[in-house]
Every structure is written in structure tokens, then in C-alpha cells.
N, C-alpha and C positions, 0 to 999 in steps of 0.2 A: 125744746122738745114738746112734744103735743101731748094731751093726756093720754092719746090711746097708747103712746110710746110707755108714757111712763108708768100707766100702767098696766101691759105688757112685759118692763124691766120686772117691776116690782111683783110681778106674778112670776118672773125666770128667778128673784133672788130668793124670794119664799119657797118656790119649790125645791131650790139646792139646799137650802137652808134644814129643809123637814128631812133630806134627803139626807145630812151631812148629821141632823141628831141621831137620825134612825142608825147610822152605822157607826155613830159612838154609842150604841146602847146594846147591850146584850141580847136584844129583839134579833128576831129577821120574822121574814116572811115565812109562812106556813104552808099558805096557800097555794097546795100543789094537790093537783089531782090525784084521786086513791080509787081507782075501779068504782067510782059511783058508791063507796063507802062512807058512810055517816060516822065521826069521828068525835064528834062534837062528845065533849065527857067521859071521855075513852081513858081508865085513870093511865095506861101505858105511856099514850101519847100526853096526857097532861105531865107527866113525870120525864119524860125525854126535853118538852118545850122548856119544863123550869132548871133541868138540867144542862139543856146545851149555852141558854141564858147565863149561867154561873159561869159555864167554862166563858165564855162570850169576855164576861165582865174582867177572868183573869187576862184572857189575852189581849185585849184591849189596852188594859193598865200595863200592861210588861211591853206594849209594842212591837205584840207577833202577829198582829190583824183581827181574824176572828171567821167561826165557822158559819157560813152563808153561801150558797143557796140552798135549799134540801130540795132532793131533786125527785126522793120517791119518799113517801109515807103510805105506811098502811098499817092496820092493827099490830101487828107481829112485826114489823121490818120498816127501815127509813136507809135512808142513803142521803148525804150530803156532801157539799164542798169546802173548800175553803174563797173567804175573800172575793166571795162573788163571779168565782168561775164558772163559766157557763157548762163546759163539762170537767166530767172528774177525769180530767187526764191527767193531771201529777197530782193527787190530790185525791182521796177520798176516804170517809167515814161511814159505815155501815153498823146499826145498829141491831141488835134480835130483841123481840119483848116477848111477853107472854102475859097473862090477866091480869097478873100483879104488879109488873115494870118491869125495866129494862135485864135482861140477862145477859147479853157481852155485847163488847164494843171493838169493832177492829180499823185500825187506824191506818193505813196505806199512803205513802207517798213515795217521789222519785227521787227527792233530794233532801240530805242529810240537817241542813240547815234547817232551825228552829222546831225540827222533828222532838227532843226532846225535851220544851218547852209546852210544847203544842200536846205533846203527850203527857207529859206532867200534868197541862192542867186537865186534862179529861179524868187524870186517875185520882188528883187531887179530888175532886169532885164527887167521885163515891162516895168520900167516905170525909166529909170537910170536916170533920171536930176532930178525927182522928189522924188525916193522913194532910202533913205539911206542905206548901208548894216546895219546898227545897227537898226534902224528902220521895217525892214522887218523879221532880227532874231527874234527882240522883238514881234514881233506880233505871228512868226510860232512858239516860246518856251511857248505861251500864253498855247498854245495845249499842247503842251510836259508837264507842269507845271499843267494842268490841268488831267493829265494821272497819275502821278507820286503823286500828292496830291490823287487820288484815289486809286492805289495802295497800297499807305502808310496807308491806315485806314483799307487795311486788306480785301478789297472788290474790284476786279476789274469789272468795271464799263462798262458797252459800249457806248459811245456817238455818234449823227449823223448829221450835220448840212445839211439841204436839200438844196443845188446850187440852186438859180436862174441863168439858163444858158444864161439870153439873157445880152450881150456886154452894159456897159455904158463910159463914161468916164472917170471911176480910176478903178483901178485893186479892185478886191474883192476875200475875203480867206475866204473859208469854211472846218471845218476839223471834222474828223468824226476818232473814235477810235475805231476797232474789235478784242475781244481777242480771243483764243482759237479757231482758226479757221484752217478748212482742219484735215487732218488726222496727222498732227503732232502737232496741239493745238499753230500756231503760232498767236503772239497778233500785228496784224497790224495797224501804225498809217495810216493814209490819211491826202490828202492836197488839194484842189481841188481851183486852180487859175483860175479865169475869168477875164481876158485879158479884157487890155481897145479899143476899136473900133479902127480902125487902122485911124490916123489920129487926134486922140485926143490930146491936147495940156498938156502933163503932169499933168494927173489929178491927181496924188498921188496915195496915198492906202484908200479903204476905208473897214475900220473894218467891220464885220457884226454887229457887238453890237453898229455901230455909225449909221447905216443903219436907221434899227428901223423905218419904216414909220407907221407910228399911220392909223388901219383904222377906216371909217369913214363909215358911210351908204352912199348903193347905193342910187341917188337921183333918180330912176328907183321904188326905194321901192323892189327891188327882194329879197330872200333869200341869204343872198352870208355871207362869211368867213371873207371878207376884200375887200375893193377900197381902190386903190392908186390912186388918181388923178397925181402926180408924186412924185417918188417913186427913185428923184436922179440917176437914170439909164438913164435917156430919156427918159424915158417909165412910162404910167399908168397902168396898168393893174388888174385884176377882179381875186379875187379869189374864185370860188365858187364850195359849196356843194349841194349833192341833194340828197334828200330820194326819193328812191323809191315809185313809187303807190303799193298800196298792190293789192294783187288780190281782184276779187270780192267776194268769197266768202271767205274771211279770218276773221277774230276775228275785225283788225283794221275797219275794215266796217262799223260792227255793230253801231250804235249809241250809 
């Protein structure tokens, strides 16, 4: 073999080589265009990069891949893949930030397998001193197990837990199931993580079914759906309905 062979091979081994650490390592690439945005020190995006790193590192070690490529970033919003897909078409994670870090995280895919794994470790991750990796699978297969018990009776089902998007203290999961969706009838699960306040002292996970705030009458006397005076988020807040006035000359008028 001639040297320019041989070193040709050994410039193809090296580069597999850099190629095969980088995708054992919790890294990927970053380097994705943000509308001419200067990012550099941005503490949101530094707090997502060391974030998705950790998740990186659990799936890795469990042998469920790992989340790569991101395919949008910008101050407030990221979008990625899994496993180096070029688009997210079974596959996608979307992120919201705001000045301080990340505020929820939604996990979308078309197939059941290692959805609960994959999801565990994202929610693991909030909150790692406090929330277990077996304890976060357990919670995200709660879903999966709630998909697959529908299926099995011969009926697929659609379910959709409505996010309270404002930040408390522990991490909170809501998951929403759509079958037969798009032009090729894919059955997508969802996962929608809300991120505890940045600063919070390991609140844990809190279930939505542990949530559960009982309400109460407004002491207002208004019409309303629900008061939380508090509501375990930090927060109280008012849920309320309104009907319509009818017009004046309608039927409801009448006496």
C-alpha cells in the first residue's frame, strides 16, 4: 500500500473514530442557525445544552440512543431529534425558555417503544437529587400503559391532559395520546414536562392525579369553574366560565 493509501485509510479511521466518541458522549452539535441571533452566553441556552448532555448520558448508558440533532434554537424555543434524524418525523422534542431557563418540555413521538425510558430520562433530569430514574420511567409508562390497556380492548382511544403552563416547585407531567393523525394515520404519544422555577430546592415530581386541588367557591360569589386559593404551584388562581348575553331580541329574552 502506498503512503498516500495509507494515509488516506488512516485519516477515514480517525475520522470514524472522533465520529463514534462524539456519539458516545452526551455532546452533539449545536451549531444550528437562530435568525442571525448571538447566543453565545445566553444563560437559557447554556441550561438546555448541559441539560440535554445529562439526559444524553442517561440514554446512552440504558441503550435507548440519544437526543441529536437540534434542528431549531433560539432564545425562547429549540426543537430537536432523536438519534440523528434528519427530520422529526417520528420523533420530536420542543423546548420553551424564558431569561431564566427552561419552562417546559414536550416530547412527541409515533411509536410506543422506549417512549418511557426516553421520557423518564428528560424528567429525571429536572430535578436529579430529587427525582429517581425508576421513579420518572414509572410515572411516563403510567401513559404508555394507559395507551396499550386501550388498544387491547380493540378501541383506540384518544386522551389529553390540559398543561398548567405556569412554573412551581416540583416538576409536573401531563400526557396526551393522538391516533391516526396526518396523512399517514401516525398514533402519536405526548409528554408535556413543566419544569420546576429555577432555583427551587428539589421539589420532586408531582403526579397530576396527586395535584388534585379541590375547588371551592369564589368568596366573591362570581360564577367561576373553580378557586384554588393554593393550588401547590405557588400560585392561586381563578378558573372561570361565562355565558354569553343573548341578544335582545332572542328566544332567551323572553320571560
Amino acid at each position: 500500500m502506498s503512503k498516500t493509501l495509507r494515509r488516506a485509510a488512516l485519516l477515514v479511521l480517525m475520522t470514524m473514530l472522533v465520529c463514534a466518541v462524539a456519539w458516545a458522549s452526551g455532546d452533539i452539535d449545536w451549531d444550528t442557525p437562530a435568525a442571525g441571533q448571538n447566543l453565545s452566553g445566553n444563560a437559557a441556552v447554556e441550561m438546555l445544552k448541559d441539560y440535554i448532555r445529562r439526559v444524553n448520558e442517561t440514554l446512552i448508558s440504558s441503550g435507548a440512543g440519544k437526543i441529536d440533532p437540534c434542528y431549531e434554537l433560539y432564545p425562547t424555543f429549540a426543537s430537536l431529534g432523536l438519534n440523528g434524524a434528519e427530520f422529526a418525523q417520528h420523533a420530536e422534542i420542543t423546548v420553551n425558555m424564558n431569561a431564566t431557563g427552561i419552562t417546559s418540555l414536550v416530547l412527541r413521538m409515533d411509536n410506543l417503544t422506549n417512549f418511557a425510558l426516553i421520557g423518564g430520562a428528560l424528567v429525571q433530569q429536572t430535578s436529579p437529587n430529587s427525582i429517581t430514574l425508576d421513579e420518572a420511567v414509572s410515572a411516563v409508562q403510567a401513559y404508555v400503559r394507559k395507551v396499550q390497556e386501550s388498544n387491547g380492548n380493540g378501541v383506540i382511544e384518544s386522551f389529553e391532559e390540559q398543561p398548567i403552563l405556569s412554573q412551581g416547585t416540583q416538576t409536573r407531567l401531563y400526557g396526551a395520546y393522538y391516533p391516526n393523525q396526518y396523512h399517514d394515520n401516525a398514533n402519536w404519544m405526548q409528554l408535556t414536562i413543566i419544569f420546576p422555577q429555577p432555583g427551587s430546592v428539589d421539589g420532586g415530581l408531582l403526579l397530576n392525579n396527586d395535584a388534585g386541588p379541590t375547588a371551592t367557591p369564589d368568596p366573591d360569589g362570581d360564577e367561576i369553574s373553580g378557586y384554588f386559593p393554593f393550588d401547590g404551584f405557588q400560585d392561586s388562581h381563578l378558573e372561570v366560565f361565562v355565558t354569553p348575553t343573548p341578544e335582545p331580541d332572542s328566544a332567551a329574552m323572553e320571560p
